[in-house]
VOZA-201236 format. One record per atom (N, C-alpha, C, O): x, y, z. Coordinates in steps of 0.001 Angstrom, whole numbers, padded with zeros to 6 digits, always signed. Each point is the difference from the previous one (the first is absolute). Example, Ala and Ser with C-alpha at 12.3 -4.5 7.8 and 13.67 -1.06 7.14 Angstrom:
VOZA-201236
+013190-005690+007800;-000890+001190+000000;+000900+001200+000000;+001036-000019+000665;-001386+001069-001385;+000820+001190+000060;-000770+001090+000730;+000509+001108+000169;
END
This chain:
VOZA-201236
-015512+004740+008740;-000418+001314-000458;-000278-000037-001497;+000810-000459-000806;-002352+001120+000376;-000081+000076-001108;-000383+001353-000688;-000856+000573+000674;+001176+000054-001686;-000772+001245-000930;-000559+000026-000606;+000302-000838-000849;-001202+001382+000591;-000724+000367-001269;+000682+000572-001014;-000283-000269-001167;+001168+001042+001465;+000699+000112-001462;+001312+001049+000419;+000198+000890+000828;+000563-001568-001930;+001732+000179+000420;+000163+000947-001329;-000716-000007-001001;+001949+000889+001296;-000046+001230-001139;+001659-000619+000383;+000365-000392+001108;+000611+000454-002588;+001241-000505-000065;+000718+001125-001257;-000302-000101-001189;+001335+001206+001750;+000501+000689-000871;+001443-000925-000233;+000487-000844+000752;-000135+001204-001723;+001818-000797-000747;+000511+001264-000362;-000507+001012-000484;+001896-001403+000923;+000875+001356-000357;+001102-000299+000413;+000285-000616+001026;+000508+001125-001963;+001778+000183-000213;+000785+000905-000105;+000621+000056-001062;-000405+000781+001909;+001078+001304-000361;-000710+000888-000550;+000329+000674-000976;-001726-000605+001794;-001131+001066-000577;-000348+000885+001348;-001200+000229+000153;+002045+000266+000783;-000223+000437+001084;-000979+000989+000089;-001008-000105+000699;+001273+001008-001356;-001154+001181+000141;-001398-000571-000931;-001129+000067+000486;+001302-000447-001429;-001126-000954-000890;-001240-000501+001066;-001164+000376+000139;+002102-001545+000633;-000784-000867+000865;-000596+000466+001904;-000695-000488+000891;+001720+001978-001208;-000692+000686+001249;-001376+000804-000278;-000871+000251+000832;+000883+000052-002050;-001421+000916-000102;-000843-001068-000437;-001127-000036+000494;+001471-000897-001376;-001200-001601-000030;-000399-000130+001681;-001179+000055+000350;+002110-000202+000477;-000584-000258+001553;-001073+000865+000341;-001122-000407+000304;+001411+001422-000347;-000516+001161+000501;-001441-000287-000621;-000857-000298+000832;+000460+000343-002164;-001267-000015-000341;-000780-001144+000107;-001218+000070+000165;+001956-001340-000264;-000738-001368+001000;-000541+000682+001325;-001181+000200+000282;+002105+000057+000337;-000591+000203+001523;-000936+001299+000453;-000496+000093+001123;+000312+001037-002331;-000610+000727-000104;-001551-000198-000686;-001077+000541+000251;+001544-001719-001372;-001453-000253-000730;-000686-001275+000571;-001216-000099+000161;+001949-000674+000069;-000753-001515+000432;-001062+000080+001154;+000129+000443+001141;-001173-000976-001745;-001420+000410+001253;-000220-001782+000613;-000706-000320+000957;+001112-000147-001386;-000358-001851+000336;+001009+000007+001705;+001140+000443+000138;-001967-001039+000891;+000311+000463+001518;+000977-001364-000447;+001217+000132-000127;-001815-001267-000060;+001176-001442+000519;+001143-000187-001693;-000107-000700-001007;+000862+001484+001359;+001176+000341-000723;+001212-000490+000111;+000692+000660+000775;-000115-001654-001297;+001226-000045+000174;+000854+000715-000977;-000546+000443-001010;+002130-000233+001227;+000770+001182-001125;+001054-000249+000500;+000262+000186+001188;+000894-000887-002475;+001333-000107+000432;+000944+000596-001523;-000379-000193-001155;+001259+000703+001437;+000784+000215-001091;+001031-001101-000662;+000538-000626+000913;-000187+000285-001930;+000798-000875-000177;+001227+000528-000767;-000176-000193-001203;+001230+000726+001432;+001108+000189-000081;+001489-001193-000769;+000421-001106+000342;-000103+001908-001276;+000322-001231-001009;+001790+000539+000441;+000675+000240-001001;-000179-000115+001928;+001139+000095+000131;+001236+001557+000052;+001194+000233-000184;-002600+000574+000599;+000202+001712-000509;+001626+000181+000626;+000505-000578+000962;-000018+001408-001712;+001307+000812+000895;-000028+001391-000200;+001109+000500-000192;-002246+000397+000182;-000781+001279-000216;-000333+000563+000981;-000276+001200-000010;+000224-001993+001146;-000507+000443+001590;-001521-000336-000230;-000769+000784+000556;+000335-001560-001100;-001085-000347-000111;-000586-000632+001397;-001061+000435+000447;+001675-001318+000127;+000070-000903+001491;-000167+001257+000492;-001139+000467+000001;+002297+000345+000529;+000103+001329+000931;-001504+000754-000308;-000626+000473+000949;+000118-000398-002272;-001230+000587+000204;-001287-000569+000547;-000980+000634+000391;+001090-001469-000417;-001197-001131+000559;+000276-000279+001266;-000858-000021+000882;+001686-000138-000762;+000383+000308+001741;-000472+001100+000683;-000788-000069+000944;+001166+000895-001316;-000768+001537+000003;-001532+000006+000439;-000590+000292+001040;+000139-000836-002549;-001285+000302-000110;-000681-001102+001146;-001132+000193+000445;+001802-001128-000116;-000498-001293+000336;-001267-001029-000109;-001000-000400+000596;+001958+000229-002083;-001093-000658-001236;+000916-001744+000222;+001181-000245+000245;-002201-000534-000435;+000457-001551+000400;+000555-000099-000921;-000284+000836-000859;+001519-002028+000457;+000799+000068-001505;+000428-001258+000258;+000378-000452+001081;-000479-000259-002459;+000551-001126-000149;+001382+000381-001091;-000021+000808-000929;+001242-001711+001404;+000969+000346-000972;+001351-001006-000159;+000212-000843+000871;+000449+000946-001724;+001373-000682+000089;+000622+000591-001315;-000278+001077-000528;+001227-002074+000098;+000560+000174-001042;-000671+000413-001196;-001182-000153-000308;+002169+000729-000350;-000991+000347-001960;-000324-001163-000372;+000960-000743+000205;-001768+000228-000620;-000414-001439-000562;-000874+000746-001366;+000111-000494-001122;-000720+001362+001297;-000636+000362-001631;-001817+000228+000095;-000383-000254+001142;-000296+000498-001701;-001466+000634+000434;-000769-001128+000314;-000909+000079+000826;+001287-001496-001613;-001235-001391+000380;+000257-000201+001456;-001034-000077+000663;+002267-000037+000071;+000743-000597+001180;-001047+001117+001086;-000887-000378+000765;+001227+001444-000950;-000489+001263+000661;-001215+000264+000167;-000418+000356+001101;-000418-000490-002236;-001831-000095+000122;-000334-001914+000470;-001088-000520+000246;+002337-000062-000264;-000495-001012+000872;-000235+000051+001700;-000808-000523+000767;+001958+001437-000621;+000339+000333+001334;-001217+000658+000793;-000299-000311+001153;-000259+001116-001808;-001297+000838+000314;-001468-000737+000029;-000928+000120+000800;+001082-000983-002054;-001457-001050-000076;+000380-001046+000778;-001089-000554+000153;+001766-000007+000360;+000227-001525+000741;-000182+000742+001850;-000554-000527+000965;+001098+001569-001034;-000077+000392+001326;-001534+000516+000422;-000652-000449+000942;+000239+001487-001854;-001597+000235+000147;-001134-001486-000195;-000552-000398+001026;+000303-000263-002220;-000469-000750-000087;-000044-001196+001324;-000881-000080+000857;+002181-000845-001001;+000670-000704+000739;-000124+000004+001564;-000885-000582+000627;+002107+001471+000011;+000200+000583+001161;-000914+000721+000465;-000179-000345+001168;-000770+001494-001567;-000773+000522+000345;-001768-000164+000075;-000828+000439+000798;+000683-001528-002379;-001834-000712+000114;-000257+001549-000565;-000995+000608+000394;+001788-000084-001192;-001030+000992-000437;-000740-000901-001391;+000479-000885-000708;-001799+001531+000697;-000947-000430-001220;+000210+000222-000964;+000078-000760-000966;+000113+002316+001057;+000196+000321-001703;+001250+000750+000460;+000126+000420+001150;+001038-000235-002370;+001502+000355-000413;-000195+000976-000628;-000294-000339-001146;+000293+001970+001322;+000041+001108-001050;+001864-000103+000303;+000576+000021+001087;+000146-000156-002778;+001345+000632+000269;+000276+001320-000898;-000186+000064-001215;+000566+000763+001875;+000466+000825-000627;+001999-000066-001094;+001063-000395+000478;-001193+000679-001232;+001406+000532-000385;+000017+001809+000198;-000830+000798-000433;+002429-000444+001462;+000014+001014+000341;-000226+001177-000685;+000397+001039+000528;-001016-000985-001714;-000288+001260-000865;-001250+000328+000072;-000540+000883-000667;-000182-001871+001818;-001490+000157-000553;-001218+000036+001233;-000464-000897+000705;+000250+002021-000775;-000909+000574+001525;-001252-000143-000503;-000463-000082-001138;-000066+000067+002451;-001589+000329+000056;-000137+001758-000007;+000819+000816+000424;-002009-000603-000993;-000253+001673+000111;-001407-000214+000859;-000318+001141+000338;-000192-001623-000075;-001361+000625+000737;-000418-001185+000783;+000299-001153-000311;-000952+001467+001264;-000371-000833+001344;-000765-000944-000103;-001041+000266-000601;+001156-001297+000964;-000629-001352-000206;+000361-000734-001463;-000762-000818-000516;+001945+001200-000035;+000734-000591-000793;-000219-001301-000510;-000330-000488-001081;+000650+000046+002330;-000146-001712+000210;-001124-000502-000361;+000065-001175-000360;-001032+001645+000335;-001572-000878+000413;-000389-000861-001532;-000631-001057-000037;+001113+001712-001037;-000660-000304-001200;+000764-001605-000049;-000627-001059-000031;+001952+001184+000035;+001516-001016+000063;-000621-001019+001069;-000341-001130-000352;+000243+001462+001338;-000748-001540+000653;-001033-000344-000423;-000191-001214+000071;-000828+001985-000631;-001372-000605-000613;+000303-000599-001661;-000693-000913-000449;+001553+001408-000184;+000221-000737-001051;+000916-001070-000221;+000165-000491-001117;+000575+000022+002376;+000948-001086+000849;-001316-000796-000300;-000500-000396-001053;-000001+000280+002794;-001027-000991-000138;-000728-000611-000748;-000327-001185+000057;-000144+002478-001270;-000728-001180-000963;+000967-000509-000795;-000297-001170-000242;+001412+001509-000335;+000518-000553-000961;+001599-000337+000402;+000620-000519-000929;-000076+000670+001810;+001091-000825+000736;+001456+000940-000344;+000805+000187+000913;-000605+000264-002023;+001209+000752-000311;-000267+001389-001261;-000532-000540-000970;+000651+001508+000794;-000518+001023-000588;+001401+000836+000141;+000904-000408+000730;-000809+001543-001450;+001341+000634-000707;-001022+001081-000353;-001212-000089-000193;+002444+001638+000151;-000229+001322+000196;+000084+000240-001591;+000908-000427-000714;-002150+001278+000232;+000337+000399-001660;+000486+000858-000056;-000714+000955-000306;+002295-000640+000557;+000400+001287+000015;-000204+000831-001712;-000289-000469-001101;+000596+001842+001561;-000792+000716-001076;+000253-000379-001460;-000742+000177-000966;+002119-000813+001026;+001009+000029-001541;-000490-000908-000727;+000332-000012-001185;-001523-001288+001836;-000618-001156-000436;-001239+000041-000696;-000623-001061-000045;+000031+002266-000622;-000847-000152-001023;-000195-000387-000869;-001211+000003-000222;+002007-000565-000832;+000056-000451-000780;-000118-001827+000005;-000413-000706-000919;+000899+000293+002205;+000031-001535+000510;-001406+000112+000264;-000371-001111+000377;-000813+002106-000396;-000683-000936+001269;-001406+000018-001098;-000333+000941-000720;-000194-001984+000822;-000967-000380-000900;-001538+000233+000552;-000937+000256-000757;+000841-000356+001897;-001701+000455+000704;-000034+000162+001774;+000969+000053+000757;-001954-000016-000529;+000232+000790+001602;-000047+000454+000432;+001041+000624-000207;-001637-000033+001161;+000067+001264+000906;+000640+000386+000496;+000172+001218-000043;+000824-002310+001082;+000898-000016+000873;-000425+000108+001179;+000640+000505+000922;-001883-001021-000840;-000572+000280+001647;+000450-001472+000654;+000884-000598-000614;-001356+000058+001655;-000161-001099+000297;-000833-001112-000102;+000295-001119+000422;-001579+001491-001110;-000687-001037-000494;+000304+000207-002256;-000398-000647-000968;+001157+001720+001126;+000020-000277-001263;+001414+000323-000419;+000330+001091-000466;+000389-001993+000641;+001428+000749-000138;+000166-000018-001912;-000769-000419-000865;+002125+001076+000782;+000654+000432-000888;+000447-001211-001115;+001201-000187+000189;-001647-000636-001186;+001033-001041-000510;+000656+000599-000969;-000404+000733-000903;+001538-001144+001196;+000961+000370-001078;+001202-000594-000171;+000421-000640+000964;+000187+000683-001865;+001148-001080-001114;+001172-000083+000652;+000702-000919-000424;-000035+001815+001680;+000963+000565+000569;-000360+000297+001382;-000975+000435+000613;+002680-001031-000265;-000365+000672+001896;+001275+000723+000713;+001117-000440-000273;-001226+001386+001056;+001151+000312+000460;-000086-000101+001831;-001075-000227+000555;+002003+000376+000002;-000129-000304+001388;-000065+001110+000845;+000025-000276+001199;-000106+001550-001522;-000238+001555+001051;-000652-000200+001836;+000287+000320+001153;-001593-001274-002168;-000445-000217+001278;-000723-001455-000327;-000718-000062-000998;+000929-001275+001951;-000665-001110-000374;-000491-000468+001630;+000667-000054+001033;-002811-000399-001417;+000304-000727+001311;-000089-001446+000246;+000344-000658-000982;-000692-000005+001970;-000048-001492-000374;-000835-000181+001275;+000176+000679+001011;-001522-002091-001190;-000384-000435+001155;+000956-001002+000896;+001086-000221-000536;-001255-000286+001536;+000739-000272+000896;+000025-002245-001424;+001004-000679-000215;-002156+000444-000185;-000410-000685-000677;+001052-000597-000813;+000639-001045+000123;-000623+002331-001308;+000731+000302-000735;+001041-000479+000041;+000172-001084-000558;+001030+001822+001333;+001434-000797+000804;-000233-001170+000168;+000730-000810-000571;-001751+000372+001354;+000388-001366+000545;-000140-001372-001490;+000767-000962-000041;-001861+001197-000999;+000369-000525-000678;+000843+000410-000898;+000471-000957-000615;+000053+002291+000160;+000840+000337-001586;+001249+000263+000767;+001021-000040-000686;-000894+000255+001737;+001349-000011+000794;+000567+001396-000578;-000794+000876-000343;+002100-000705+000249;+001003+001085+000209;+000412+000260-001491;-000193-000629-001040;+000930+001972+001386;+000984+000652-001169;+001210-001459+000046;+000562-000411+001016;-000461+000029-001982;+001123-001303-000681;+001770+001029+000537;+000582+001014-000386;-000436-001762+001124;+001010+000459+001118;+001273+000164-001248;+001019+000606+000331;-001128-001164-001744;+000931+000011-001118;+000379+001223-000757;+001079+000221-000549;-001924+000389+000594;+000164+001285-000532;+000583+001389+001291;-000336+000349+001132;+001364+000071-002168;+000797+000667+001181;+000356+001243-000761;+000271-000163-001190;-000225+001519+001740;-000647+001257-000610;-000662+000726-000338;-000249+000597+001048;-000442-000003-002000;-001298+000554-000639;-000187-000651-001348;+000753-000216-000950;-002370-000082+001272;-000369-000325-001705;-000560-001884+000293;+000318-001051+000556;-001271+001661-001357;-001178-001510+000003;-000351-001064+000771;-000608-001035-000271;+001175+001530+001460;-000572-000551+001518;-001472-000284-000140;-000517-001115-000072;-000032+002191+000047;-001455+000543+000420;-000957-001112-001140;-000638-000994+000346;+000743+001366-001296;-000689-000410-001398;+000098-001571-000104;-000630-000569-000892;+001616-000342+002023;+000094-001093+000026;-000755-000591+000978;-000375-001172-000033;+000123+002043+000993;-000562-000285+001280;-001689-000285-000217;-000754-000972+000064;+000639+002551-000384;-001444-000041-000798;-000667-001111-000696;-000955-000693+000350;+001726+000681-001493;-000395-001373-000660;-000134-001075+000330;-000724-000849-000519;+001601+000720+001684;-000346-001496+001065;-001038+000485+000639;-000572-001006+000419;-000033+001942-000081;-000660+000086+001270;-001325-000242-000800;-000754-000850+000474;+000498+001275-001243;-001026+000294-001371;-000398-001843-000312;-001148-000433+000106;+002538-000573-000549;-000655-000598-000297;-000265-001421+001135;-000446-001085-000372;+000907+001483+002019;-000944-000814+000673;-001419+001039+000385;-000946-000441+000653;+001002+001907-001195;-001817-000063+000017;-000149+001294+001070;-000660-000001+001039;+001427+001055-001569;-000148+001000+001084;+000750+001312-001437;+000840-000213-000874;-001570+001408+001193;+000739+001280-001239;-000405-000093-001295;+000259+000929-000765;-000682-001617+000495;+000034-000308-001529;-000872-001107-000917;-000654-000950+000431;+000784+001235-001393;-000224-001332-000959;+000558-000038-001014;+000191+000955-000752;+000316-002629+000520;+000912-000218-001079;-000698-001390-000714;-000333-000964+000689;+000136+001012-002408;-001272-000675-000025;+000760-000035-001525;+000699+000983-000242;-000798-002233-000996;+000254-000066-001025;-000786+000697-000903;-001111-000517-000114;+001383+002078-000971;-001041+000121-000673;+000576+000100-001822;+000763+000860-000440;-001202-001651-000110;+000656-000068-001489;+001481-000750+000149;+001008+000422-000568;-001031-001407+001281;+001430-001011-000079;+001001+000985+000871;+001107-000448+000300;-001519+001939+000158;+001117+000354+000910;-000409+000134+001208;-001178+000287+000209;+002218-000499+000985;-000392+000630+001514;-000738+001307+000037;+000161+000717-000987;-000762-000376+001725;-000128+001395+000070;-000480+000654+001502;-001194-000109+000278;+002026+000733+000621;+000366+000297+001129;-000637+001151+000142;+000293+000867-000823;-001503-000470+002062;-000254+001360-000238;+000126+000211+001908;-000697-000487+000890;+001574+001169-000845;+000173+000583+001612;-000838+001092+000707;-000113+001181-000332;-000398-001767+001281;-000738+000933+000817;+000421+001271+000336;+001075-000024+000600;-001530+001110-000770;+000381+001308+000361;-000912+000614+000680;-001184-000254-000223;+001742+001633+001652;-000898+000490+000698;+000619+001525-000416;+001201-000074-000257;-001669+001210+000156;-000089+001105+000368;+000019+000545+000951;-001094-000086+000558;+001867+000704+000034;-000409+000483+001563;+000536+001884+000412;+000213+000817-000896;-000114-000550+002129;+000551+000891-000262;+001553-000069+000930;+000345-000269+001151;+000126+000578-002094;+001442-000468-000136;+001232+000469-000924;-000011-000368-001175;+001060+001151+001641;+000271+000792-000967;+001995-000656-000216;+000591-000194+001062;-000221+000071-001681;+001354-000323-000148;+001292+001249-000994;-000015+000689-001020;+000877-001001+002034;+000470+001039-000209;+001532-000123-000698;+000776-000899+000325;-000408+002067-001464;+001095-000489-000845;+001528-000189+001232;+000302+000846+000842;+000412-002125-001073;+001451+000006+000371;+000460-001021-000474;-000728-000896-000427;+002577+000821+000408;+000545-000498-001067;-000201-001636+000617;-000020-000305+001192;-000079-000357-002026;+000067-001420-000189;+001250-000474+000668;+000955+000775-000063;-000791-001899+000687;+001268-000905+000235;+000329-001321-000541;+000900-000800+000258;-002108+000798-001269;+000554-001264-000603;+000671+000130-001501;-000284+001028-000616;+001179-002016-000044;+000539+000511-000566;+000221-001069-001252;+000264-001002+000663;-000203+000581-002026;-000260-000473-001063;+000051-001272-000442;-000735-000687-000710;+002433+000401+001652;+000620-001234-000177;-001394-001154+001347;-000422-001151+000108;+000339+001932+000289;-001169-000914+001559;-001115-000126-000522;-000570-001010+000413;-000247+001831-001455;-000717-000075-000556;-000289-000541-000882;-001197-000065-000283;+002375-000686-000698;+000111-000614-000913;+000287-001305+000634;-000857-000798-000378;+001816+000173+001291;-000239-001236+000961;-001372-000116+000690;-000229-001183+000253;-000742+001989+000130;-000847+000209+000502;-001413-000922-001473;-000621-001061+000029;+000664+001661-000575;-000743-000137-001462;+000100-001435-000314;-000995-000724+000039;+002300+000241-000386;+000336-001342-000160;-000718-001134+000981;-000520-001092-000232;+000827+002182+001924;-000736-002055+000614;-000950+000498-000188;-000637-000683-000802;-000255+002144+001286;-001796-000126-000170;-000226-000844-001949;-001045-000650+000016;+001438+000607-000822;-000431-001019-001239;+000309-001291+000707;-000844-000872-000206;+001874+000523+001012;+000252-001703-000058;-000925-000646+001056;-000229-001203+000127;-000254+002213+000598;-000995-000919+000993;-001637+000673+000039;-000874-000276+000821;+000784+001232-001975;-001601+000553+000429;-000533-000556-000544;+000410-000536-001029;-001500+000433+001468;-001125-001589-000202;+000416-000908+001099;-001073-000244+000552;+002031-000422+000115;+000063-000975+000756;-000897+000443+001032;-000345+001117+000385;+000025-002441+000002;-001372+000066+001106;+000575-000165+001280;+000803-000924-000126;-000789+001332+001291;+000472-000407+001252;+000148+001226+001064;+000490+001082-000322;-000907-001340+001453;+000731+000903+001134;+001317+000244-000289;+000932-000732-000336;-001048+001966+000546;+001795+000121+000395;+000413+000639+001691;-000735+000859+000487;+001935-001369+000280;+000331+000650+001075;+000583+001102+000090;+000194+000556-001081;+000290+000158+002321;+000250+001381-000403;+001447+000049-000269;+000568+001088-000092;+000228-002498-000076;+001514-000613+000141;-000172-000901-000469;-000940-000789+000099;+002286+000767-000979;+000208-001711-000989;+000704-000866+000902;-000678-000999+000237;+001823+001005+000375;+000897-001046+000647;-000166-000167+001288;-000761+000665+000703;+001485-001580-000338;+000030+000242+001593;+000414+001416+000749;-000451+000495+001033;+001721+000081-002153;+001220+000883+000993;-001638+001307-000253;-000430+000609+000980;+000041-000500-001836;-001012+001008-000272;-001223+000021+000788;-000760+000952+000180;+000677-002177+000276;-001301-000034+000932;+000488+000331+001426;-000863+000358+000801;+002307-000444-000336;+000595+000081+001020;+000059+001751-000323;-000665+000481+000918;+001126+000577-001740;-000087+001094+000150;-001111+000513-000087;-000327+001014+000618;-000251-001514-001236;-001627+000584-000424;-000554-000252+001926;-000842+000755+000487;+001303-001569+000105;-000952-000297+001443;+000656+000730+001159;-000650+000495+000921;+001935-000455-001013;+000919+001478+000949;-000654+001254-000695;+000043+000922+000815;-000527-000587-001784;-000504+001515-000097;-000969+000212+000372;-000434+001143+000147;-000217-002245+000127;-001884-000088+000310;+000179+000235+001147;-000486+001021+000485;+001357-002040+000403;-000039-000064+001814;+000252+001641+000312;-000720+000856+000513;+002315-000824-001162;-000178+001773+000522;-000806+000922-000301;-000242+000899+000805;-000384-000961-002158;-000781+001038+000423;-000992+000010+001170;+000069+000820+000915;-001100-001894-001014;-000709-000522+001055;+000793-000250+001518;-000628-000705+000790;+001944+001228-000340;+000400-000188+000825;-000435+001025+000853;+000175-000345+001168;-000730+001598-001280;-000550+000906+000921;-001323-000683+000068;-000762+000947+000193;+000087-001952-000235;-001556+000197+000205;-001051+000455-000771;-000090+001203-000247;-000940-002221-000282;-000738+000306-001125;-000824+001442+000133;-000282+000908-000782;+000066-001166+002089;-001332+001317-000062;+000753+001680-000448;-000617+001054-000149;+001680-001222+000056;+000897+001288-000712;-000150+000387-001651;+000169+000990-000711;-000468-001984+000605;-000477+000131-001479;-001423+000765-000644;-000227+000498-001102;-000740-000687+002547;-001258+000648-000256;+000436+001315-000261;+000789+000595+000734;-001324-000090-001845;-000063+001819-000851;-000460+000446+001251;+000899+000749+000384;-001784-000774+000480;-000544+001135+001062;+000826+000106+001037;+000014+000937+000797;+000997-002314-000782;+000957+000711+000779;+001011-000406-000289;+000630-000968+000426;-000322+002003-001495;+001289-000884-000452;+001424+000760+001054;+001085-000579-000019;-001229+001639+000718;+000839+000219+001030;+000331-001098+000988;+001109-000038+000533;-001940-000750-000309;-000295-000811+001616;+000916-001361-000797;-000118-000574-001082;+000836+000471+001984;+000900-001609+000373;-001262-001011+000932;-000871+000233+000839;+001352-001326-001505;-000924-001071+000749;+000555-000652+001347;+000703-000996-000175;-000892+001371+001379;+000994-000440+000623;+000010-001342+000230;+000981-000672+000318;-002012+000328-000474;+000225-001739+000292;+000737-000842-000383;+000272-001077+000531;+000131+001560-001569;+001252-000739-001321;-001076-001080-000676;-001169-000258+000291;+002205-000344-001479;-000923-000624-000971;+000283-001291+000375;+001084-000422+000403;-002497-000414-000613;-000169-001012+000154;+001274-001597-000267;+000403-000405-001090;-000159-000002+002071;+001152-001026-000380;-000580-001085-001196;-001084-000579-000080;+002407+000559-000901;-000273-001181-000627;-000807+000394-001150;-000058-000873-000866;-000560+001915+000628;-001460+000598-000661;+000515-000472-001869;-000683-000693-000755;+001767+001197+000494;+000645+000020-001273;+000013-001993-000147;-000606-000392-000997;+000981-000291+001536;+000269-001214-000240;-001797-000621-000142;-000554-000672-000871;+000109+001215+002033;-001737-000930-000029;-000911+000205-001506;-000913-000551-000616;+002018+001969+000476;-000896+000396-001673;+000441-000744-001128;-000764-000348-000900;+002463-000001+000940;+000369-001070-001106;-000670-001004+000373;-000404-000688-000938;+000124+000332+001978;-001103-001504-000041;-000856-000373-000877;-000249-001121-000443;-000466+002775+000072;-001306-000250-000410;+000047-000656-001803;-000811-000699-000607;+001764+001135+000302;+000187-000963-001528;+000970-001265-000477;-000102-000461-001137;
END
């Protein structure tokens, strides 16, 4: 089974937050071959109990921190599912009007990874429209909303499974993804680097609530993105063995009801056939 394009919200103890984000995915999204899973970073909010409810597909386990969690969502869509292009959402940040999606997969394809100019970024952004043949460059990126081609992943790989909490996940990722050749360009001008990140405009509105990350994570956070940005390489969505062993029990269960549950048009319907044996292992094959 494959998609055309996978929509991935993240959220932590944002219950009502990430119920009205649902609501306007499944109200605005016009793209028919849809996949849509939530990724759940360990809520104890009744967050589960609401998605149950709603019966929205969810990937989840323990708190591991926002890289672990938007891995959980991109390895399962990308990966598990063959979707093409990756829109993820972070739970503050809805679509407002119908066919949302369309601009985000057309500015995927041509350019492989692209990032939301939310409003507060005027001052970062140096030229652009923000359409899809002409996106936004600018000096700064934040993660509201980021998407990725299926491409993309397979060569710049994952959020660096090292960073644990909030804070400079995103801006590390980017920059890898940028410099095997997807989001961006990063190019020597006057003896310095100079990084300009793709930005799209869309309609898309984010909404104020309190933060969960917190100074001391942010400041460990800061430290490794300096000790390894610039290094060149894939990364997996897990450093060790014991991590690739939890990282692959969260995948099976979620995928344990059956992929076709994941399709947005029906995201009520259970797959009864169950999911394919073995499916998670034939995919570590592939690298």
């Amino acid at each position: 089974m494959s998609f055309a394009l996978g929509i991935g919200i993240v959220t932590y103890n944002r219950r009502q937050i990430v119920s009205d984000t649902i609501d306007r995915v499944r109200e605005f999204t016009r793209q028919p071959d849809t996949a849509f899973v939530v990724a759940d970073d360990g809520s104890s909010d009744g967050t589960l109990e609401m998605l149950r409810e709603k019966q929205v597909p969810v990937i989840t386990g323990i708190n591991m921190g926002i890289a672990w969690n938007k891995n959980r969502a991109l390895f399962l869509l990308s990966q598990i599912l063959g979707c093409q292009t990756v829109v993820l959402l972070e739970d503050d940040t809805r679509p407002t009007k119908p066919g949302w999606e369309t601009p985000w997969i057309d500015a995927t394809r041509r350019w492989g990874h692209v990032n939301f100019a939310v409003p507060w970024m005027g001052e970062h952004i140096l030229s652009g429209a923000g359409t899809p043949d002409d996106p936004m460059r600018a000096k700064a990126v934040t993660a509201q909303c980021s998407a990725y081609s299926h491409d993309a992943l397979t060569y710049g790989g994952y959020f660096d499974p090292r960073f644990r909490g909030y804070g400079h996940e995103h801006v590390e990722h980017t920059r890898r993804l940028i410099r095997v050749g997807y989001g961006g360009t990063d190019e020597m001008i006057d003896g310095k680097e100079q990084v300009r990140y793709f930005l799209m405009g869309g309609d898309l509105a984010v909404v104020e609530c309190t933060s969960t990350g917190n100074a001391a994570e942010q400041e460990r956070n800061l430290h490794l993105a300096r000790s390894i940005m610039g290094q060149q390489g894939y990364r997996s969505p897990w450093g060790e063995d014991r991590e690739l062993r939890q990282f692959r029990s969260e995948t099976e269960s979620a995928i344990g009801g059956g992929t076709e549950r994941f399709r947005l048009t029906a995201a009520a319907r259970r797959d009864s056939a169950g999911p394919a044996p073995g499916l998670f292992g034939r995919l570590l094959g592939r690298h």
